[in-house]
Residue, then its C-alpha position, 0 to 999 in steps of 0.5 A: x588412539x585417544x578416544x577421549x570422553x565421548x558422551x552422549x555419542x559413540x565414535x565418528x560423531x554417532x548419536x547414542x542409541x538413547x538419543x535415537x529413541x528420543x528423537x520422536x520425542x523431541x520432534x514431537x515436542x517441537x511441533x507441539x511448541x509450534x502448534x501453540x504459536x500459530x494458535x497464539x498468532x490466530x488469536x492475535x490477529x482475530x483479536x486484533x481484526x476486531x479491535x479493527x472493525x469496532x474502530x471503524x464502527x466508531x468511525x463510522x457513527x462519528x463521521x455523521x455525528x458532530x458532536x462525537x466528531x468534536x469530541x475526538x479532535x478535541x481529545x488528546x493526540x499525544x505526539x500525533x497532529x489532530x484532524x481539522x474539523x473539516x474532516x469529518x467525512x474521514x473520520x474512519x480514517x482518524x480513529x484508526x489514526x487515534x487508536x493504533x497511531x501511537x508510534x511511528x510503526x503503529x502509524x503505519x499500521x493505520x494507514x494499512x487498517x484503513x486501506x483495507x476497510x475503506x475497500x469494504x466501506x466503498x463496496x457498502x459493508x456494513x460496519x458490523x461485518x467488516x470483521x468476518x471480512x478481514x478475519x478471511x484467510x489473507x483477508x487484511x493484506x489482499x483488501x489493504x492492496x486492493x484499497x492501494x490499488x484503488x488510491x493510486x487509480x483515484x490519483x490518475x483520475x484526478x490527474x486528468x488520467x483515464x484508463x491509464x493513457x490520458x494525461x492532465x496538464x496544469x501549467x503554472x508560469x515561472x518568470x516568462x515561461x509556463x512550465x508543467x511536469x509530464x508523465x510519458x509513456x513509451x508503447x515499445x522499451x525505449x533501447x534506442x536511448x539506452x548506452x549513448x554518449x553525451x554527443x549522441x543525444x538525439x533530439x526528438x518529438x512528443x506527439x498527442x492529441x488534446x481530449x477536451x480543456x477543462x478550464x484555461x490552464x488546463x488540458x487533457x492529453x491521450x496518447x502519446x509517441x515519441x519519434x526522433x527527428x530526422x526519421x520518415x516513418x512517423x511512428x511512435x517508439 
């Protein structure tokens, strides 16, 4: 049998003693490498959590501050579209958009920054500590999810949604008919509508009961059931 030129390994792929010996070496030496990473990603973020908080104390100071406030809209926004004037209260929001905004992954990146100190402004932390909040273990990602949260509960209400089962209505008139989108709930998992053929399509009934009319083209809806005509029971599906 040719054994051939076996290098650093003996027979049947068998390490050399001198690689055995050096194996803690070499796995000491690779958790050394990744020790300085997670150290250099803490600075990263912990730097990067300051630039954050000092964007937003500048916010905060232009959004009661006309002349600040003209100063940025008037500022060069390279590719991004400048604030109206109007939108001084957001002005957080903006210099978040102006300073990390410059491409399209750093937009992205604002709106996330924003999501998390708007949470932490709401709730009355002062600018000066928004960085020990969002320098916080998770701190960023857990806040941004939260301000999500409470964007998308924001939304509903101002749908005429509360407590995720009322429904706003604003119907707008096309040629002779008015015309709205709605939103449904259904209480149990629709099965009766899952595997039907065209000829089986059922016709059915929305039940719900008007809360109040905020104004003549508008009304707020709760709770509704759906029942398939032909059916006695009247219950919601």
């Amino acid at each position: 049998m040719n054994k051939g030129v076996l290098g650093s390994f003996g027979e049947l792929g068998q390490p050399s003693q001198s690689l055995e010996a050096d194996a803690p070496k070499t796995i000491t030496q690779l958790a050394d490498i990744r020790t300085k990473i997670l150290r250099r990603n803490l600075k990263h973020k912990s730097r990067l959590h300051r630039e954050i908080a000092e964007a937003c104390r500048i916010g905060v100071r232009l959004s009661k501050d006309r002349t600040l406030w003209k100063a940025l809209v008037d500022a060069d926004w390279k590719t991004q579209t400048r604030p109206p004037r109007k939108q001084q209260r957001d002005a957080v929001r903006h210099v978040l958009r102006f300073v990390f905004g410059g491409s399209p992954d750093g937009r992205k990146n604002a709106s996330l920054y924003y999501r998390a100190v708007s949470v932490l402004l709401k709730d009355g932390i002062k600018s000066a500590a928004i960085f020990h909040e969002l320098n916080k273990p998770g701190g960023l990602r857990a806040l941004a999810a939260r301000g999500a949260q409470l964007r998308k509960d924001q939304k509903y209400a101002e749908a005429g949604k509360v407590n995720g089962v009322t429904y706003g209505f604003s119907p707008k008139k096309v040629k002779n008919a008015w015309k709205m989108t709605m939103s449904i709930d259904f209480d149990l998992e629709p099965t009766r509508l899952i595997g039907l053929s065209g000829e089986d399509f059922p016709f059915f009934t929305l039940r719900g009961k008007i809360v109040d009319l905020v104004n003549p083209n508008r009304m707020n809806v709760i709770g509704f059931s759906l029942r398939f005509d032909g059916e006695d029971n009247g219950e919601g599906r």
